[in-house]
C-alpha positions as CSV (number, residue, x, y, z in Angstrom):
1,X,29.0,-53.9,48.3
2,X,28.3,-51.1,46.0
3,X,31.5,-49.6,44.7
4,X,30.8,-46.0,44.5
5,X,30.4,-46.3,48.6
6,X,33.4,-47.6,48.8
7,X,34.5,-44.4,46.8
8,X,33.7,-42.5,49.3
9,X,36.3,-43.5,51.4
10,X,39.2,-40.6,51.3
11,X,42.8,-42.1,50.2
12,X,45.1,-39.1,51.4
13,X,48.2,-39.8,53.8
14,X,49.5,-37.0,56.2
15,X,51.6,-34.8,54.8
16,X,54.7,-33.3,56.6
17,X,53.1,-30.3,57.7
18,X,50.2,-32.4,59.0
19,X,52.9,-34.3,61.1
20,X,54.7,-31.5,62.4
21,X,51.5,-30.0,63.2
22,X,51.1,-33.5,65.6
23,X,54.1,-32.9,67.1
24,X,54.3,-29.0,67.9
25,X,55.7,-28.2,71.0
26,X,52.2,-27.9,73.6
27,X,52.0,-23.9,74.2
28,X,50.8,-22.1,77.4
29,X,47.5,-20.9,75.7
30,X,46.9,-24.0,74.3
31,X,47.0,-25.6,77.9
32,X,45.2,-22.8,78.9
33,X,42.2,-23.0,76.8
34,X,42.0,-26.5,77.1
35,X,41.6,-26.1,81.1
36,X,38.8,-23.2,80.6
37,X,37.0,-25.0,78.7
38,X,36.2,-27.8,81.0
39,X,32.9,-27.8,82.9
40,X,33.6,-26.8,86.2
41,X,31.9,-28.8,88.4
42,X,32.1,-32.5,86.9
43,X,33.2,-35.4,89.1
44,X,36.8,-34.9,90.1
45,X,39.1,-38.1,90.0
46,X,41.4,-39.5,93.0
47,X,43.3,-36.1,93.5
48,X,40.1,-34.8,95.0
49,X,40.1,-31.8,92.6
50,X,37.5,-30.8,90.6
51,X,37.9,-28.1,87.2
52,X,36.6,-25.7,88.8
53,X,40.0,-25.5,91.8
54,X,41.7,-24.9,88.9
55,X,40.1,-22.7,86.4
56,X,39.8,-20.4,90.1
57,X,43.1,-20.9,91.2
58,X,44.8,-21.0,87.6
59,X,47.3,-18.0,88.2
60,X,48.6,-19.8,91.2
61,X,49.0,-23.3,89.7
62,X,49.2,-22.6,85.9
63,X,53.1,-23.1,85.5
64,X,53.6,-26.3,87.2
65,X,50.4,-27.9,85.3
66,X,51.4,-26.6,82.1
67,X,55.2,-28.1,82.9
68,X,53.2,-31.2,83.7
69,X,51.8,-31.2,80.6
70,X,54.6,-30.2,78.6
71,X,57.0,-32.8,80.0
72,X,54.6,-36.2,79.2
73,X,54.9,-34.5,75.2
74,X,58.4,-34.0,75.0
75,X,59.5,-37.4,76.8
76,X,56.9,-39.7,76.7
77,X,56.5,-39.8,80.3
78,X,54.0,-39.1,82.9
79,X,54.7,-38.6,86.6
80,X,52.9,-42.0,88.6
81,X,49.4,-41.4,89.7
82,X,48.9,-38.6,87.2
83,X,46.8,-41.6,84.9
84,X,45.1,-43.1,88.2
85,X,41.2,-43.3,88.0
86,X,37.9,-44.3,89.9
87,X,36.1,-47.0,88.4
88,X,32.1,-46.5,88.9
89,X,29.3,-48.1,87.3
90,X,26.3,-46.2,86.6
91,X,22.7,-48.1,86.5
92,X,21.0,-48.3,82.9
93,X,18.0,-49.2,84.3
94,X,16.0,-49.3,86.6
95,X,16.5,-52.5,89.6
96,X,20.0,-53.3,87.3
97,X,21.0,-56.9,88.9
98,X,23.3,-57.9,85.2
99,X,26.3,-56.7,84.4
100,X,25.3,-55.2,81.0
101,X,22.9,-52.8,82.4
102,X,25.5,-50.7,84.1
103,X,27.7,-48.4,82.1
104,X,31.3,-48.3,83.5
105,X,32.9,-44.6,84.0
106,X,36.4,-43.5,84.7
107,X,36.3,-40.4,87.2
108,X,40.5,-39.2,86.3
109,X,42.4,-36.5,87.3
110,X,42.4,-33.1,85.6
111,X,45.8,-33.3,84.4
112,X,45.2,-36.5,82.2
113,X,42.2,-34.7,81.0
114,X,44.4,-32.2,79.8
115,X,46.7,-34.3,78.0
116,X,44.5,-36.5,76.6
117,X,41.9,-33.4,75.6
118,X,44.9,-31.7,73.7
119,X,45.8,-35.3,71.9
120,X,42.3,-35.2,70.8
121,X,41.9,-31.6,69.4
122,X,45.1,-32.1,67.8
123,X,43.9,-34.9,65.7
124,X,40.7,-33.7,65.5
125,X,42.0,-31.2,63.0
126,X,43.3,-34.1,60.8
127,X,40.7,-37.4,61.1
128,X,38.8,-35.7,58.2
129,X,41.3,-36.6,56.3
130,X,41.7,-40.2,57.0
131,X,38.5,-41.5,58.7
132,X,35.7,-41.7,56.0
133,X,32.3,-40.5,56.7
134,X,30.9,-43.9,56.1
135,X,33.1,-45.5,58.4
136,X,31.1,-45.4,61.5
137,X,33.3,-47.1,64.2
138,X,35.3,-44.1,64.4
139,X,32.4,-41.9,65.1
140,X,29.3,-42.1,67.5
141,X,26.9,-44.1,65.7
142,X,23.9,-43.9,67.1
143,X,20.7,-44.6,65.0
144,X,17.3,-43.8,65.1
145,X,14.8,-45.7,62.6
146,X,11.3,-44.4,62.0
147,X,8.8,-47.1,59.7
148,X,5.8,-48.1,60.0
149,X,5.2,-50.6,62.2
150,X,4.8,-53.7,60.8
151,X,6.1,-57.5,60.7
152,X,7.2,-56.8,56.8
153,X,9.1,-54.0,57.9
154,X,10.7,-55.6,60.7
155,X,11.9,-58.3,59.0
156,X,13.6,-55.6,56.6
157,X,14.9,-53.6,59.0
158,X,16.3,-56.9,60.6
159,X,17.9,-58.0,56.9
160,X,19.7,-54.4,56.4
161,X,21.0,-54.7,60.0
162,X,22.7,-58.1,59.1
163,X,23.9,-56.2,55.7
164,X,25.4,-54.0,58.0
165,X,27.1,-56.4,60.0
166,X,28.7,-58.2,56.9
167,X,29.8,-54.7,55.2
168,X,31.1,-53.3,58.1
169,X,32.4,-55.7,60.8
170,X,30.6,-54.0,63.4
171,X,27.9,-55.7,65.7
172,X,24.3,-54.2,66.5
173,X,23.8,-54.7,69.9
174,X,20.2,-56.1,70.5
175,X,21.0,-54.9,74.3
176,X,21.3,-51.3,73.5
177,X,18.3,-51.6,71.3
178,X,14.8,-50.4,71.4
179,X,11.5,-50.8,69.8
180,X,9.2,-47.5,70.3
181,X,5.7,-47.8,68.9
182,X,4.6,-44.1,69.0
183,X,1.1,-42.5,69.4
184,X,1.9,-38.8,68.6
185,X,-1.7,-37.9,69.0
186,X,-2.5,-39.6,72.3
187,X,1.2,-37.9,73.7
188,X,-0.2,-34.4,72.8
189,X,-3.4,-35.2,74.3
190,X,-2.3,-36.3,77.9
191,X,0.5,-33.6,77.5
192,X,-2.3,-31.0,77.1
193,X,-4.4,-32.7,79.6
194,X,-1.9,-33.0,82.7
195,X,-1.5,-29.0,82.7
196,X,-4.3,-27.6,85.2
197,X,-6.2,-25.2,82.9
198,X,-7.6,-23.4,85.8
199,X,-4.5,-22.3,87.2
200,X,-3.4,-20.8,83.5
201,X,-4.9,-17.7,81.7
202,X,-4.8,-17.5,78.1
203,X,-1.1,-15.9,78.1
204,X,-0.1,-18.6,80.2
205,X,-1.3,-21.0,77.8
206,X,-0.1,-19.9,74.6
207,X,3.7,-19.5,76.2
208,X,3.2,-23.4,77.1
209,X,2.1,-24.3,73.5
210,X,5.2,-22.4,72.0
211,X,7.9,-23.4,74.7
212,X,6.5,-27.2,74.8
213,X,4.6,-28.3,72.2
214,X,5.9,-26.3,69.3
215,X,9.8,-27.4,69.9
216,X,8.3,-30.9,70.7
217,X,6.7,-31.0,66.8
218,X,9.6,-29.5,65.3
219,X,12.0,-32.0,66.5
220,X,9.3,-34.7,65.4
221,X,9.9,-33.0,61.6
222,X,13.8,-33.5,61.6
223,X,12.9,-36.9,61.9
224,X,9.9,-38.1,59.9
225,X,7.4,-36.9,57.5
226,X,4.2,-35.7,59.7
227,X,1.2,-37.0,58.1
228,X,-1.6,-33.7,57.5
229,X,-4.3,-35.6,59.5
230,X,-2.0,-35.4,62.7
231,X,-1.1,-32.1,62.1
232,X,-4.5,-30.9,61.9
233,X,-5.7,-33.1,65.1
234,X,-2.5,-31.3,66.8
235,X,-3.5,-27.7,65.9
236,X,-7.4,-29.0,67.5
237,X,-6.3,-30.4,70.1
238,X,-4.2,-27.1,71.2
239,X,-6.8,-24.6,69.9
240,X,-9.3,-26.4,72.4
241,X,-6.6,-26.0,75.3
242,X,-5.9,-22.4,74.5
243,X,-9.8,-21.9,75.0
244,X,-10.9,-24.4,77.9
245,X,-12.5,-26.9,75.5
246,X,-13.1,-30.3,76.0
247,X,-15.0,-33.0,74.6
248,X,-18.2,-32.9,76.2
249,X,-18.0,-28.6,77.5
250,X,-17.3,-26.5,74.5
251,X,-16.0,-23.0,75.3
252,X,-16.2,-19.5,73.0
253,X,-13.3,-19.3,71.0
254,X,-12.4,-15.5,71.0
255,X,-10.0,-15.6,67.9
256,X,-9.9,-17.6,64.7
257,X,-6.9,-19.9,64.6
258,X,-5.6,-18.6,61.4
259,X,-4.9,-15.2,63.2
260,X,-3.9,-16.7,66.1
261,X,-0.7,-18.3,64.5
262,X,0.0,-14.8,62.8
263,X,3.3,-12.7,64.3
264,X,2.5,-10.4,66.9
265,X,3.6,-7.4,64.3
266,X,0.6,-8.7,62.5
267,X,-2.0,-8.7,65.0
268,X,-1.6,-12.6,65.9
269,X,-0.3,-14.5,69.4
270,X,2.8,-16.0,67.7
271,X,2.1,-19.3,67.7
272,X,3.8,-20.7,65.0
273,X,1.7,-23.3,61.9
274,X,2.5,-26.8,62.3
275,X,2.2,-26.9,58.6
276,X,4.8,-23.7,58.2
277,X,7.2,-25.6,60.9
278,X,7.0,-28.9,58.7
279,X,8.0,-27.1,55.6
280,X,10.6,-25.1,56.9
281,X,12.5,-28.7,58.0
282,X,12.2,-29.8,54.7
283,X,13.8,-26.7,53.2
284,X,16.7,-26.9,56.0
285,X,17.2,-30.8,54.6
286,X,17.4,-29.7,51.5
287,X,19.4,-26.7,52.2
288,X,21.7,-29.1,53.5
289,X,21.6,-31.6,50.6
290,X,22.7,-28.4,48.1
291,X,25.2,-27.0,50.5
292,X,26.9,-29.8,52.3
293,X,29.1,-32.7,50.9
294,X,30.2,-34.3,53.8
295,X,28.0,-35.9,55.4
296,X,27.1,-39.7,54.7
297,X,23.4,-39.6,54.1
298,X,24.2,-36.8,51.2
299,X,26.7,-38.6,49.6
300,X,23.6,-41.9,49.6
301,X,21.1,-39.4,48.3
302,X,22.9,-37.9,45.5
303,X,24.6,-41.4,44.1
304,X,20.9,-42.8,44.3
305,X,18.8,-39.8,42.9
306,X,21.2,-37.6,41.6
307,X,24.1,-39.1,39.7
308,X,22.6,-38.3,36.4
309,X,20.8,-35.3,37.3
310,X,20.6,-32.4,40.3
311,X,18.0,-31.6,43.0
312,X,16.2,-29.2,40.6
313,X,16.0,-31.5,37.7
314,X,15.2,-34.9,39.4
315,X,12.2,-36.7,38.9
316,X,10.1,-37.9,42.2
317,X,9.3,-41.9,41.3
318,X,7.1,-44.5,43.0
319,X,10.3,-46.7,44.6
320,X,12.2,-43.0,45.9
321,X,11.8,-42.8,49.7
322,X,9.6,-40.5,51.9
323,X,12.5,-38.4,52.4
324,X,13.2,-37.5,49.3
325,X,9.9,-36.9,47.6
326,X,9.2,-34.3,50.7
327,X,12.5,-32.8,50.0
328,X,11.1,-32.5,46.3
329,X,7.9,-31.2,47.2
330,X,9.4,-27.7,48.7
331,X,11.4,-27.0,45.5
332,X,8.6,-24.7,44.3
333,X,9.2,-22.6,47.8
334,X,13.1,-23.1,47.3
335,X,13.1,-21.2,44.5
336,X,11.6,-18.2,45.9
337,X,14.3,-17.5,48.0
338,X,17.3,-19.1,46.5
339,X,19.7,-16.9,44.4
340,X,22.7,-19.1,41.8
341,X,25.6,-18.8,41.5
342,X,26.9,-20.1,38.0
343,X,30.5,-20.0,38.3
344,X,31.6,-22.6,35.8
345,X,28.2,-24.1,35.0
346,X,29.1,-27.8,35.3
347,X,26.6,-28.2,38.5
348,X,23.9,-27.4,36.4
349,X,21.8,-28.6,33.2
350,X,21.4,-25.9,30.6
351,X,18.0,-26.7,29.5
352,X,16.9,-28.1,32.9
353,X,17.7,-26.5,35.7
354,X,16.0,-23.2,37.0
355,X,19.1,-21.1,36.6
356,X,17.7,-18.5,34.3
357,X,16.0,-16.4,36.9
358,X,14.8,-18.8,38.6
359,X,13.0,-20.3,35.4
360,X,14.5,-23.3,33.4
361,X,15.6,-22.1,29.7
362,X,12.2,-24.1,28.3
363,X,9.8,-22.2,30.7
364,X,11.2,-19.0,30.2
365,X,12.1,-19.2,26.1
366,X,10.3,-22.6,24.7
367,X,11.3,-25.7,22.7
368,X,12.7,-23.4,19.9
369,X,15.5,-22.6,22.0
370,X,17.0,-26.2,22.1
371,X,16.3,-26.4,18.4
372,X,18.3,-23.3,17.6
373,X,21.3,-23.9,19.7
374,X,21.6,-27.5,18.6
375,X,22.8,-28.4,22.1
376,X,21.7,-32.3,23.8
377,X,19.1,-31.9,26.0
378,X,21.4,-33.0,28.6
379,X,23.9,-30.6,28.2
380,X,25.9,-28.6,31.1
381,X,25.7,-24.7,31.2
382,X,29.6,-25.1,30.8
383,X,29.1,-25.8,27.5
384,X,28.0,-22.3,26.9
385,X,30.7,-20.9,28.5
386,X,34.4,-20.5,27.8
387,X,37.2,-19.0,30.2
388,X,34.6,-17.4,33.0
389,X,32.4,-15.6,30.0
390,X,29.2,-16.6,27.6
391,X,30.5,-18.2,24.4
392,X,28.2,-15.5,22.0
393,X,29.1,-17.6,18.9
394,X,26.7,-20.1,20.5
395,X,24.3,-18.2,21.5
């Protein structure tokens, strides 16, 4: 297994503050925001009560659940039939006859849903510290794989799930498993065609392209690389609804599309670019890549394409994945709204990176520059700066 995953792995202990935070007495507004926060009307266990009896009747009962509470923490101990629970199974399918198509539930009483709720903000607070982000089994891990589909990619996709398995210890479960072949094109289609155009004027019809379809394509680009011939068929396919077309009775279209999909400020209907949508998910990956370091996929990306260089620097190559050559193909548009912050000038290459105005030191002063400060090419901005200012001697 590749060691510098393993690195990511965090090696800190709890300290004694960390313990004593643990093992803090449990407060009245700690009980108290625990119960308020519960949704009121969820399946109440074998006392019959739901959240809701007590969030209404909380000045009334408040003091004997919170001694309740506070007892089981300071003695170990809960009163008998406080951790009683219904057993149900709920059908994961439909006509479910085997035993792996139900999913058991545990319907308990509010007061163990206290107690265990407070155990698990309480360590909440602290997992960061000793679960990794790569270690999955602590964590809901849940994955969605989007490839084309093909027997060569099924066969790989089968491989890195046995990878997996060896690496990890964990077991994909084949039952809880899905294969979805998607036709984005024909869903938009019978989506469009299923709404009665007759019924709907054109106002109607553009508030059921931006509260349905838009959303519906947006959440398609926080998964997958839309290819421009979809888009394009998309954006026919709703211009023709928004006007009555179909594909033998072609109506007058009152408005060219490009003003359509302007802001309402500008004269437009407010229907929102595919195209526009598409690029703004790359920039919020992206945004995300720059800004965030702990999440798994990050920490993948930037040990893969940018150990030896940064986001602004790196190369796209043949073998680099879909995601990342989209997320390089928006760093034009990222500069034009990103600001930098220098600080010490180890993040960034002096001769590379667009720090200088949002220009590299090349594009804004030419070669001769890295001739007469007889600096590597590879060199950190750090190197011209000592104790927080610019080293003039150097420069």
């Amino acid at each position: 297994m590749d060691n510098t995953v393993c690195d990511l792995a965090p090696r800190n202990t709890l300290t004694v503050e960390d313990i004593l935070l643990l093992e803090a007495p449990v407060g009245y507004e700690e009980v108290n925001a625990v119960v308020m926060g519960f949704h009121p009307d969820k399946s109440p266990g074998p006392d019959g009560f739901p959240a809701r009896f007590y969030q209404t009747f909380w000045q009334v009962v408040d003091k004997n659940v919170v001694a309740v509470v506070q007892n089981f923490f300071s003695s170990g101990t809960m009163p008998l039939g406080i951790s009683s629970c219904f057993l149900t199974l709920l059908p994961k399918v439909g006509n479910a006859s085997k035993v792996g198509e139900f999913r058991p539930i545990a319907l308990c009483n509010l007061v163990y849903k206290i107690i265990t709720k407070l155990m698990a903000n309480r360590l909440a607070l602290l997992l960061p510290k000793l679960v990794g982000v790569e270690q999955c089994a602590f964590v809901k891990d849940d994955l969605l794989v989007a490839c084309q589909a093909s027997i060569h990619n099924a066969r790989v996709l089968f491989d890195i799930f046995k990878k997996f398995e060896c690496f990890t210890g964990l077991q994909v479960s084949p039952s809880k498993s899905s294969v979805l072949f998607s036709r984005a094109v024909r869903r938009k289609t019978a989506l469009l065609e299923c709404w009665n155009v007759k019924l709907l004027s054109v106002t109607g019809k553009v508030e059921l392209i931006k509260a349905v379809v838009t959303p519906i394509f947006q959440y398609w680009c926080s998964i997958f690389d839309v290819p421009v011939a979809v888009i394009n068929q998309i954006q026919i396919l709703c211009r023709d609804f928004l006007w009555g077309s179909k594909e033998h009775a072609n109506k007058l279209h009152l408005m060219k599309w490009d003003m359509i999909t302007r802001p309402k400020d500008e004269g437009g209907l407010g229907i929102r670019k595919l195209m526009d949508i598409q690029v703004a998910s790359k920039c919020v990956l992206v945004w995300d890549f720059l800004t965030s370091k702990d999440r798994l996929w990050i920490s993948w990306f930037q040990h893969k394409y940018s150990s030896k260089c940064n986001y602004w620097s790196a190369i796209p190559r043949m073998s680099s994945s879909v995601v990342w050559k989209s997320m390089l193909s928006v760093r034009d548009i990222m500069l034009q709204h990103c600001e930098f912050q220098i600080d010490t000038g180890h993040s960034f290459l002096l001769f590379k990176d667009p720090w200088c105005a949002g220009q590299t030191v090349v594009a804004k002063f030419g070669h001769r520059m890295i001739r007469s400060l007889q600096i590597q090419r590879d060199a950190p901005l750090s190197s011209l700066i000592q104790k927080g200012a610019w080293d003039w001697q150097l420069l």
